[in-house]
N, CA, C, O and CB atoms as a CASP TS submission, in Angstrom:
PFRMAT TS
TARGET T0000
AUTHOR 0000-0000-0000
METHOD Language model
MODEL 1
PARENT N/A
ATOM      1  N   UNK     1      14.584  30.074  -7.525  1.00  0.00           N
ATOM      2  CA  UNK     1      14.130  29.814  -8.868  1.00  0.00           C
ATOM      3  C   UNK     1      12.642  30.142  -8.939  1.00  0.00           C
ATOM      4  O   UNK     1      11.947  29.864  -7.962  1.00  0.00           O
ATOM      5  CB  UNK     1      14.409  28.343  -9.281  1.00  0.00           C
ATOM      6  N   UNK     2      12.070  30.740 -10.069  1.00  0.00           N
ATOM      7  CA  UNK     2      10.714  30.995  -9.978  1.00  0.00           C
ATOM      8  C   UNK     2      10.165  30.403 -10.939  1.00  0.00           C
ATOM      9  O   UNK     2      10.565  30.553 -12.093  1.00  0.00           O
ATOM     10  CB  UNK     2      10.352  32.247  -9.955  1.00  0.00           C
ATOM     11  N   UNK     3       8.991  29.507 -10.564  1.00  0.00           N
ATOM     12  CA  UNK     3       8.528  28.849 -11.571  1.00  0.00           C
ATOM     13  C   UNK     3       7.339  29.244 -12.029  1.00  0.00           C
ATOM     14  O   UNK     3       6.479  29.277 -11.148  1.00  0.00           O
ATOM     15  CB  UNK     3       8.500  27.688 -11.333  1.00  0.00           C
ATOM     16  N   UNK     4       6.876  29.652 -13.430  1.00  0.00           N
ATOM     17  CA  UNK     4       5.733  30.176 -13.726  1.00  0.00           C
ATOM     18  C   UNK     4       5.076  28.860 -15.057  1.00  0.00           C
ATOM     19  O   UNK     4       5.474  28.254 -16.052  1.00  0.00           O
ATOM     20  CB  UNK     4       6.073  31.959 -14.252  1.00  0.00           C
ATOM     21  N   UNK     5       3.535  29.050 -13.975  1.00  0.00           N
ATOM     22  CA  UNK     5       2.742  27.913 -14.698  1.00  0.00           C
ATOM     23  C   UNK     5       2.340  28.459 -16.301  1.00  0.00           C
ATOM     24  O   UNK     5       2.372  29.630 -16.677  1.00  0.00           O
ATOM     25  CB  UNK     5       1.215  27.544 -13.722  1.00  0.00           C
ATOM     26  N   UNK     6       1.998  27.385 -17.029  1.00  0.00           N
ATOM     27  CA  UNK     6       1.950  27.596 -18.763  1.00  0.00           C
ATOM     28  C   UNK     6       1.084  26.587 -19.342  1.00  0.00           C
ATOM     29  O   UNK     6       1.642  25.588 -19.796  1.00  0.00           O
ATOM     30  CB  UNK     6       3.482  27.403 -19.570  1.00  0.00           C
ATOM     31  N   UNK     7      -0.270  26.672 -19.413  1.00  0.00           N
ATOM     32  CA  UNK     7      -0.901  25.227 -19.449  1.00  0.00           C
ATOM     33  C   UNK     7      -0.533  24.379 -18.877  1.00  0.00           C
ATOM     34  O   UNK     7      -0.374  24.554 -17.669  1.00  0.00           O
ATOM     35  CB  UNK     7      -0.959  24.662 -20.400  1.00  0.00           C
ATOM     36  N   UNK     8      -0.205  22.985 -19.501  1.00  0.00           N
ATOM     37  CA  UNK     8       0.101  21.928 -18.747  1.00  0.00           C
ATOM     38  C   UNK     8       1.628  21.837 -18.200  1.00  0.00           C
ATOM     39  O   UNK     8       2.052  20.878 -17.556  1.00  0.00           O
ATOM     40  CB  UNK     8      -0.254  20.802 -19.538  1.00  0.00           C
ATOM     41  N   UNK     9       2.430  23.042 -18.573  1.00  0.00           N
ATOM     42  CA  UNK     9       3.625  22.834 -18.430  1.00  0.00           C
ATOM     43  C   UNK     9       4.338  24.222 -17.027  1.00  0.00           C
ATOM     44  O   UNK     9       3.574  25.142 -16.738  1.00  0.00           O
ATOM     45  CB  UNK     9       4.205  22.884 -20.160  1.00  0.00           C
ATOM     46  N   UNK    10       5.315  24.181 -16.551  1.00  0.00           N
ATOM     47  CA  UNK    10       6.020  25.134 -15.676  1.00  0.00           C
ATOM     48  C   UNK    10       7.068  25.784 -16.850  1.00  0.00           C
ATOM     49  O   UNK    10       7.666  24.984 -17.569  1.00  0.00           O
ATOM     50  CB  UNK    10       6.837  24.308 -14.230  1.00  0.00           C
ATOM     51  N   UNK    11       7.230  26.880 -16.988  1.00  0.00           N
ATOM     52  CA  UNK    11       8.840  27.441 -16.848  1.00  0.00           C
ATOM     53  C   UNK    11       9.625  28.077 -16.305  1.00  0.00           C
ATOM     54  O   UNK    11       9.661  29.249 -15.931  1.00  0.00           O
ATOM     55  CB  UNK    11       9.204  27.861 -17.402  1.00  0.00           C
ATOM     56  N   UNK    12      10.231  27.325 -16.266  1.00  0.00           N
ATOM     57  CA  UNK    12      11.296  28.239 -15.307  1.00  0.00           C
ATOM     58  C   UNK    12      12.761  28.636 -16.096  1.00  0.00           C
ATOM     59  O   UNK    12      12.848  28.510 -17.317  1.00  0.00           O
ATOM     60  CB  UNK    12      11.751  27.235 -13.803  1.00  0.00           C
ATOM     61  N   UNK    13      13.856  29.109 -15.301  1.00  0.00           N
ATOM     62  CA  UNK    13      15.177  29.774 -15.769  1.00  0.00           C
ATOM     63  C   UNK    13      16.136  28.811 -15.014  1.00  0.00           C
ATOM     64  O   UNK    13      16.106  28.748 -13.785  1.00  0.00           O
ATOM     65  CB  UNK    13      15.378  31.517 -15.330  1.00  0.00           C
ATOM     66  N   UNK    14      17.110  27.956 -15.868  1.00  0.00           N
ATOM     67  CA  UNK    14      18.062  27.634 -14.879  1.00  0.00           C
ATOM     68  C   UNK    14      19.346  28.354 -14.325  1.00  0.00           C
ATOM     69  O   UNK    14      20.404  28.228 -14.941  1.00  0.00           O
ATOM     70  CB  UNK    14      18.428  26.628 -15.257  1.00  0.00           C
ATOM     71  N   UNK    15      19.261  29.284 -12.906  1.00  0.00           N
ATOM     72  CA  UNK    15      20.514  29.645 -12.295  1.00  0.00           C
ATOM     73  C   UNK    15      21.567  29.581 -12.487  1.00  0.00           C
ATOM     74  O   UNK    15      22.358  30.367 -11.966  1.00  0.00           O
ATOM     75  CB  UNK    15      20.675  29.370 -11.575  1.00  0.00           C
ATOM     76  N   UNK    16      21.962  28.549 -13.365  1.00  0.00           N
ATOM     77  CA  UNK    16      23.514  28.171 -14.026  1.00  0.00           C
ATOM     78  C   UNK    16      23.495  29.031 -15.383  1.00  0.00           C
ATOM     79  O   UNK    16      23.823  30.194 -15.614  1.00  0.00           O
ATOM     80  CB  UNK    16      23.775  26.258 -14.441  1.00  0.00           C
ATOM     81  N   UNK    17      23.134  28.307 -15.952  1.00  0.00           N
ATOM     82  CA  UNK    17      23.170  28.442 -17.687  1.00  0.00           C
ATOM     83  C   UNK    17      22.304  29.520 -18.486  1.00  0.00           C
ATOM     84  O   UNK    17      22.535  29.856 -19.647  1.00  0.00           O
ATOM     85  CB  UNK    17      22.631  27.042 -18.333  1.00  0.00           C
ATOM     86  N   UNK    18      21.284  30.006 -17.694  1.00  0.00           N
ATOM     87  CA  UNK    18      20.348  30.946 -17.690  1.00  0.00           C
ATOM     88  C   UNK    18      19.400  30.613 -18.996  1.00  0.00           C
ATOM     89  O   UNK    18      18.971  31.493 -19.742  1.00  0.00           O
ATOM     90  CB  UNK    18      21.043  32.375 -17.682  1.00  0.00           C
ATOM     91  N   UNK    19      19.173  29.384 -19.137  1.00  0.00           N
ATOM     92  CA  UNK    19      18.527  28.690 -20.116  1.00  0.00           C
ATOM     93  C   UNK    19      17.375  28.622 -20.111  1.00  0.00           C
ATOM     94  O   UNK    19      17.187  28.054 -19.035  1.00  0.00           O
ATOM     95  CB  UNK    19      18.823  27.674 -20.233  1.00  0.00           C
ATOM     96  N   UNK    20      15.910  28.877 -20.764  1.00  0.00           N
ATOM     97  CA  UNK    20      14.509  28.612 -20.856  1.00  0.00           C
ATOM     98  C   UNK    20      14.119  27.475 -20.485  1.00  0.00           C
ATOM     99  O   UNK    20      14.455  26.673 -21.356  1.00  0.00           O
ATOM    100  CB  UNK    20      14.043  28.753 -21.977  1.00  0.00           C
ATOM    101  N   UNK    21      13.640  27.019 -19.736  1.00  0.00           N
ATOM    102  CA  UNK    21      12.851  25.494 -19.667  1.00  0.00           C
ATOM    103  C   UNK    21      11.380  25.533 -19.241  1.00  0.00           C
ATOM    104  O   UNK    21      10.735  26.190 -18.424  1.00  0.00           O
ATOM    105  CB  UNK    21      13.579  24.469 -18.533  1.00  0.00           C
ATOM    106  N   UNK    22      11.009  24.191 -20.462  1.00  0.00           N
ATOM    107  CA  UNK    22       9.682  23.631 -19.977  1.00  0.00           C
ATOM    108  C   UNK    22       9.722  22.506 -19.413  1.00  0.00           C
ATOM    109  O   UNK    22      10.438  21.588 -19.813  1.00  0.00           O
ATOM    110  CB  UNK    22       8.773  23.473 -20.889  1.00  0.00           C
ATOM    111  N   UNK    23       8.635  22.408 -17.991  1.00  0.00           N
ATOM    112  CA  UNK    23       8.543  20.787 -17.903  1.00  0.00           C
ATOM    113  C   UNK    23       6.891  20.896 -17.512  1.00  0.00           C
ATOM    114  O   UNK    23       6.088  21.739 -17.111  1.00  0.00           O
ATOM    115  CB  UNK    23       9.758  19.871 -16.498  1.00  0.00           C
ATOM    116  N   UNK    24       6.943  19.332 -17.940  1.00  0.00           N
ATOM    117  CA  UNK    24       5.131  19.001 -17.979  1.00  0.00           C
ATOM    118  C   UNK    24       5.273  19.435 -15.973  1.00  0.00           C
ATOM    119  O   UNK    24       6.194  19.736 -15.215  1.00  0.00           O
ATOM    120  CB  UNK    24       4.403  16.465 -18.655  1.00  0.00           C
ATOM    121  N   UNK    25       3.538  19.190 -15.825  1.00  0.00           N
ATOM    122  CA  UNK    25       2.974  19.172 -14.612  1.00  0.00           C
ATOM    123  C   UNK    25       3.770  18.193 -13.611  1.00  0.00           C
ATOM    124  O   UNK    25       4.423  18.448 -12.598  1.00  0.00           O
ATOM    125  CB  UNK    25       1.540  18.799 -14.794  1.00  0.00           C
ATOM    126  N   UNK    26       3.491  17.032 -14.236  1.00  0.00           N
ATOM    127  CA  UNK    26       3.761  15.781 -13.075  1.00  0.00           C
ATOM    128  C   UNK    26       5.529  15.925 -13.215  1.00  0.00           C
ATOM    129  O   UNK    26       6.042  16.236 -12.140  1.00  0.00           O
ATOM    130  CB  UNK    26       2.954  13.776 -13.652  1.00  0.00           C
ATOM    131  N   UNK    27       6.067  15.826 -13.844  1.00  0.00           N
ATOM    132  CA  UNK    27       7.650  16.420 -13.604  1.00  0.00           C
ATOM    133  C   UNK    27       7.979  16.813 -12.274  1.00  0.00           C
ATOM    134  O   UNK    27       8.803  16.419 -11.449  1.00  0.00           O
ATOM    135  CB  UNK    27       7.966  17.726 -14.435  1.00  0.00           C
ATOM    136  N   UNK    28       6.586  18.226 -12.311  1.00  0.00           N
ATOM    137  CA  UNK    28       7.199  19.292 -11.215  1.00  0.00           C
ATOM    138  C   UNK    28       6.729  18.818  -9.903  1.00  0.00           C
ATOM    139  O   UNK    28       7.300  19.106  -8.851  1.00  0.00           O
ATOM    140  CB  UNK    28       6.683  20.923 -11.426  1.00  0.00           C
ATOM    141  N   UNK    29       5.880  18.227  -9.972  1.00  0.00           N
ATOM    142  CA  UNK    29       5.322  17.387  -8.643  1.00  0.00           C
ATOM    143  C   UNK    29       6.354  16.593  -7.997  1.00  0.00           C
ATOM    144  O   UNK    29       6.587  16.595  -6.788  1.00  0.00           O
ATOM    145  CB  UNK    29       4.150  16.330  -9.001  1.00  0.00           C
ATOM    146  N   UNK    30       7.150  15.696  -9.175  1.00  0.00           N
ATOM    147  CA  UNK    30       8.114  14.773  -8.224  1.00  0.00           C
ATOM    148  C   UNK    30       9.031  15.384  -7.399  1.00  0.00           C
ATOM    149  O   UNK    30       9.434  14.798  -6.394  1.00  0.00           O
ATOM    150  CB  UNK    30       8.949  13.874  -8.965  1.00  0.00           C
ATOM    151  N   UNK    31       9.424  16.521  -7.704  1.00  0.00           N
ATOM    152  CA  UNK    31      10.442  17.040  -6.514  1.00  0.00           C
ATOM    153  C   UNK    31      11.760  18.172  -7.437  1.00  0.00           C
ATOM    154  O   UNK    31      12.089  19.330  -7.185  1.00  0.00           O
ATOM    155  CB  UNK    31      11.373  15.261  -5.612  1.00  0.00           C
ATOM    156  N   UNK    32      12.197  17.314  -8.423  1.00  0.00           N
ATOM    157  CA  UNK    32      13.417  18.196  -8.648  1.00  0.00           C
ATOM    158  C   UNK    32      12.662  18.098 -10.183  1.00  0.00           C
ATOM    159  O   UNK    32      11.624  17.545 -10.548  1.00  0.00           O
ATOM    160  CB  UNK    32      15.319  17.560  -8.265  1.00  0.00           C
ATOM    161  N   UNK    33      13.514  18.766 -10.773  1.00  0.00           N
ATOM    162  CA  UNK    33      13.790  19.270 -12.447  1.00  0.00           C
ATOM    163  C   UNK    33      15.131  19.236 -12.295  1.00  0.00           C
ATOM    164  O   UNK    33      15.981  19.452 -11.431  1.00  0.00           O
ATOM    165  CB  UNK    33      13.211  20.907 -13.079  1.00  0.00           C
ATOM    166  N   UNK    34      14.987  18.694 -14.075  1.00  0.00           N
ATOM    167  CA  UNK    34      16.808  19.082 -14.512  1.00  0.00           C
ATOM    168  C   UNK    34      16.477  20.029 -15.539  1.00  0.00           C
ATOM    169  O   UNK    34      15.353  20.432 -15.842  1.00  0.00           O
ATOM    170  CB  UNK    34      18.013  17.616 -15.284  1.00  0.00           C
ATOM    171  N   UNK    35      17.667  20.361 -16.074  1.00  0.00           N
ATOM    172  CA  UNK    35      17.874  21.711 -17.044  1.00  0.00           C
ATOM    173  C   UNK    35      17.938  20.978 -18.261  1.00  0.00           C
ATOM    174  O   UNK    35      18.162  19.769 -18.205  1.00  0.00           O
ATOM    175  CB  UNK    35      19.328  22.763 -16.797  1.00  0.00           C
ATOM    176  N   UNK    36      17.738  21.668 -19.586  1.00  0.00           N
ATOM    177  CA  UNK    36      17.656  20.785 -20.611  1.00  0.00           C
ATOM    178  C   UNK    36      18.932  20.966 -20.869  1.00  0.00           C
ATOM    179  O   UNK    36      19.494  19.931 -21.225  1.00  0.00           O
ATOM    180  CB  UNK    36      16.678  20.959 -21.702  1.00  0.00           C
ATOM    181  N   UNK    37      19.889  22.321 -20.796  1.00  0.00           N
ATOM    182  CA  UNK    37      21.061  22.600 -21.315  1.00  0.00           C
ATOM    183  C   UNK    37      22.152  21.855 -20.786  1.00  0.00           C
ATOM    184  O   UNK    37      22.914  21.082 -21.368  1.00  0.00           O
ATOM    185  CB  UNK    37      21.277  23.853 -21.210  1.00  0.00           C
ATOM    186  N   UNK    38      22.106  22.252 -19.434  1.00  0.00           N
ATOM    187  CA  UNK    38      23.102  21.633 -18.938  1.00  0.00           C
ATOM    188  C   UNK    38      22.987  20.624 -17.944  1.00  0.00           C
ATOM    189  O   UNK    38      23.900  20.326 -17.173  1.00  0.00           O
ATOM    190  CB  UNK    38      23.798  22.437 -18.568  1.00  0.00           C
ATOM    191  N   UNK    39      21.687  20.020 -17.968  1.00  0.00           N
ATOM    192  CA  UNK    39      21.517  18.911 -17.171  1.00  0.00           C
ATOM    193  C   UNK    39      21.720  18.865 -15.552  1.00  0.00           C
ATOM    194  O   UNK    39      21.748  17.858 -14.845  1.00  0.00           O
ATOM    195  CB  UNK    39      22.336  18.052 -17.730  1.00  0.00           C
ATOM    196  N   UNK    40      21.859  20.273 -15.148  1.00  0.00           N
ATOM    197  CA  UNK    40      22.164  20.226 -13.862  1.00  0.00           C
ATOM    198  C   UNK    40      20.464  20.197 -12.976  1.00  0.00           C
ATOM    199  O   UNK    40      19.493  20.809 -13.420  1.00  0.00           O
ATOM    200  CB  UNK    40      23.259  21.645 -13.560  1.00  0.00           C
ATOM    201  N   UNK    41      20.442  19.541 -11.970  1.00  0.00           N
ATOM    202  CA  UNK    41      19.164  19.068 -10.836  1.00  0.00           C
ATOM    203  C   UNK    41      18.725  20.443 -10.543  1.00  0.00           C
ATOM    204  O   UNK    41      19.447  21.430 -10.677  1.00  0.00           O
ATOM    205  CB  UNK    41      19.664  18.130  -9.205  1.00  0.00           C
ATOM    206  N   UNK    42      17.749  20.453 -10.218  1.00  0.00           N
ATOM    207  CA  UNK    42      17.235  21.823  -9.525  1.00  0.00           C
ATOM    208  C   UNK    42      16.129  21.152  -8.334  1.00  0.00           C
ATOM    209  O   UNK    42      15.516  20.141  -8.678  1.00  0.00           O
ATOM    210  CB  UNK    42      16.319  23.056 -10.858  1.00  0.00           C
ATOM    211  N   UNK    43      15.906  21.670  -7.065  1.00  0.00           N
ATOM    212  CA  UNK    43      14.474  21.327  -5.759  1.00  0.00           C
ATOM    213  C   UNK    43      14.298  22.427  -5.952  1.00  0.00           C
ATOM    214  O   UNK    43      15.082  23.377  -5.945  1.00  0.00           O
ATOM    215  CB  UNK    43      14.555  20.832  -3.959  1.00  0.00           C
ATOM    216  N   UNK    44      12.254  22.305  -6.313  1.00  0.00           N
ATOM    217  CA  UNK    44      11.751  23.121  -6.296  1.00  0.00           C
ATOM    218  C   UNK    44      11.851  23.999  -4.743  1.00  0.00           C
ATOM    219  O   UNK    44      12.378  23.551  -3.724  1.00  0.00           O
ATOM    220  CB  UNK    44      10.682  22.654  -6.821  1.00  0.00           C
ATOM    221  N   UNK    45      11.079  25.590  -4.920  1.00  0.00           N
ATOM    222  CA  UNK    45      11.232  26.098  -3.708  1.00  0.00           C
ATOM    223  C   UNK    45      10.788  25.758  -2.258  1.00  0.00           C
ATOM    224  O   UNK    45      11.350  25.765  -1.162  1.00  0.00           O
ATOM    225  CB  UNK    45      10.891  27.013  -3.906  1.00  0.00           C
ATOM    226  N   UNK    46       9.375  25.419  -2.773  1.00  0.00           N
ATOM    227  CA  UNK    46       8.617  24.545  -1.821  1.00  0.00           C
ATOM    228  C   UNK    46       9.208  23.500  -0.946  1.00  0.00           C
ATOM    229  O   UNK    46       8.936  23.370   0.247  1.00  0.00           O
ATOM    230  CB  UNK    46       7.733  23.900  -2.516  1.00  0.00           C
ATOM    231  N   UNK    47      10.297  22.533  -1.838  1.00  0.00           N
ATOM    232  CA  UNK    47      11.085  21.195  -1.444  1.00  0.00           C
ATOM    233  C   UNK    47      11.510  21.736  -0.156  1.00  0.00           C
ATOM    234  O   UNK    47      11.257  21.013   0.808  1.00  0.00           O
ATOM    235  CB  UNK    47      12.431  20.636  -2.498  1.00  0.00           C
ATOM    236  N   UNK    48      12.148  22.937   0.101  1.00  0.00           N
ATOM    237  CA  UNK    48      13.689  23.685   0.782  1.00  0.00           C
ATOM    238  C   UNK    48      12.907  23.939   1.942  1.00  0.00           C
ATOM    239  O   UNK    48      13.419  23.694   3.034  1.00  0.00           O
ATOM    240  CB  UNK    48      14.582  25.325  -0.029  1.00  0.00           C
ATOM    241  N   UNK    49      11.437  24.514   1.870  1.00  0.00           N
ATOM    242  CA  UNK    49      10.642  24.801   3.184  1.00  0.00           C
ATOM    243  C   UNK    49      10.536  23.785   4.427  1.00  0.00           C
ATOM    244  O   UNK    49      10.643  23.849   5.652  1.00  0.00           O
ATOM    245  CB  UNK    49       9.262  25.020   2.771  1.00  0.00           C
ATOM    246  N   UNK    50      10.135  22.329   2.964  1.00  0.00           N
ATOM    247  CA  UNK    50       9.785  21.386   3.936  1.00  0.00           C
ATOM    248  C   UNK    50      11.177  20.979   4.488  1.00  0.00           C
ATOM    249  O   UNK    50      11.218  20.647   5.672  1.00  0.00           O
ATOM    250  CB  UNK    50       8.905  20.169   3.341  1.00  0.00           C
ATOM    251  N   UNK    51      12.281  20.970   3.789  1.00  0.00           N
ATOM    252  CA  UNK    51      13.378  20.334   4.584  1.00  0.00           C
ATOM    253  C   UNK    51      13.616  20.950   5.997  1.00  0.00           C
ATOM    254  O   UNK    51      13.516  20.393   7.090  1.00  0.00           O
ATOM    255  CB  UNK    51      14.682  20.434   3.790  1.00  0.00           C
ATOM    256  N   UNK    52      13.908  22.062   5.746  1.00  0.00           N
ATOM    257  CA  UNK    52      13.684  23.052   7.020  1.00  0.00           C
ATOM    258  C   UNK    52      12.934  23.211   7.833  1.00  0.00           C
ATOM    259  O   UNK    52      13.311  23.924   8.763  1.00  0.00           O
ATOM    260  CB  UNK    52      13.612  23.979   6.891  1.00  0.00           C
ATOM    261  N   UNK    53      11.629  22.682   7.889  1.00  0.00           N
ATOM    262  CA  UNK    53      10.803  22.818   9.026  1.00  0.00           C
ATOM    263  C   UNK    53      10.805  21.125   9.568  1.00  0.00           C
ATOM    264  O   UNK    53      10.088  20.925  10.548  1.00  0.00           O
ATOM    265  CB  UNK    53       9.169  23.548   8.564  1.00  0.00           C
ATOM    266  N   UNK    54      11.629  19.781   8.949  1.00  0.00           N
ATOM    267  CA  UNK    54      11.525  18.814   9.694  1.00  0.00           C
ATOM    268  C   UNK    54      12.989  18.855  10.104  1.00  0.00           C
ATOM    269  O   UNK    54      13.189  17.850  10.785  1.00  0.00           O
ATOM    270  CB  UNK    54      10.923  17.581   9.073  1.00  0.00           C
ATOM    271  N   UNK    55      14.006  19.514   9.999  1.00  0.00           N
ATOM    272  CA  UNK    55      15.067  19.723  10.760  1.00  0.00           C
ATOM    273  C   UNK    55      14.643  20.208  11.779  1.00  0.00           C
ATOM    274  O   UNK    55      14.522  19.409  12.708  1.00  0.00           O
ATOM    275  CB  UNK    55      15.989  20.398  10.291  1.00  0.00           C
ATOM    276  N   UNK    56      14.185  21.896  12.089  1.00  0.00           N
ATOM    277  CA  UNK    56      13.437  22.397  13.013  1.00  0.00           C
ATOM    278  C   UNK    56      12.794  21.595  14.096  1.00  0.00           C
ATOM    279  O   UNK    56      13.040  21.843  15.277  1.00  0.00           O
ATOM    280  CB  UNK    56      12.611  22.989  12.415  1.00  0.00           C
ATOM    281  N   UNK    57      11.963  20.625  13.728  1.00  0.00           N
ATOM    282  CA  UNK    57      11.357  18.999  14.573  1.00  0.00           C
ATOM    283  C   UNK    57      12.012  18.845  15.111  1.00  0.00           C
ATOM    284  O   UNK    57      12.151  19.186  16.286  1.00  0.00           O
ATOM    285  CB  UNK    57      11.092  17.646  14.088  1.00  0.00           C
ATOM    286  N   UNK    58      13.010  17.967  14.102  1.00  0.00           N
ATOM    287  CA  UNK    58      13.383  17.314  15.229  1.00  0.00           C
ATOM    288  C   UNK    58      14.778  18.125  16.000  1.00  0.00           C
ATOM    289  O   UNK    58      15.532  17.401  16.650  1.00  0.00           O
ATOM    290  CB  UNK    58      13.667  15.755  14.745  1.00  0.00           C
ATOM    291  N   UNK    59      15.045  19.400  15.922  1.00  0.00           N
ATOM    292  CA  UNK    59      16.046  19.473  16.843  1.00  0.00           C
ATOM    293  C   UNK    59      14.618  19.754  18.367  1.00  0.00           C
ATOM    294  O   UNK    59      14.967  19.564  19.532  1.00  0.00           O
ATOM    295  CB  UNK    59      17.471  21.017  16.317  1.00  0.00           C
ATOM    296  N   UNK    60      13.370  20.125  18.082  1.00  0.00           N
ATOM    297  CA  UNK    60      12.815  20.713  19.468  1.00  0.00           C
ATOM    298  C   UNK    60      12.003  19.119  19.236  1.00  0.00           C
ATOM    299  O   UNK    60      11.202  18.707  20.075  1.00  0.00           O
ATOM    300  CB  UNK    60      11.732  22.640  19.587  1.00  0.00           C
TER
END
């Protein structure tokens, strides 16, 4: 998902529904977004890095 900044707000495209969305700043900070259309969750890209590099941990 690519999120492009807009003043105080992000937009992005939701993968499902292929719908426009805005969300404020602090939204995007907490971790996920939902879609306005279809309400489905989205983790930002960033989220997916960190999951993956503390799996990585702790398997070494």
């Amino acid at each position: 998902m690519k999120v492009i900044p807009m003043g105080d707000y992000y937009v992005w495209y939701c993968e499902w529904c292929d719908s426009r969305n805005l969300t404020l700043w602090t939204r995007v900070e907490s971790g996920d977004v939902y879609c306005g259309a279809c309400h489905l969750r989205f983790s930002l890209p960033g989220d997916a890095h960190e999951e993956e590099s503390r799996a990585i941990s702790s398997i070494l």
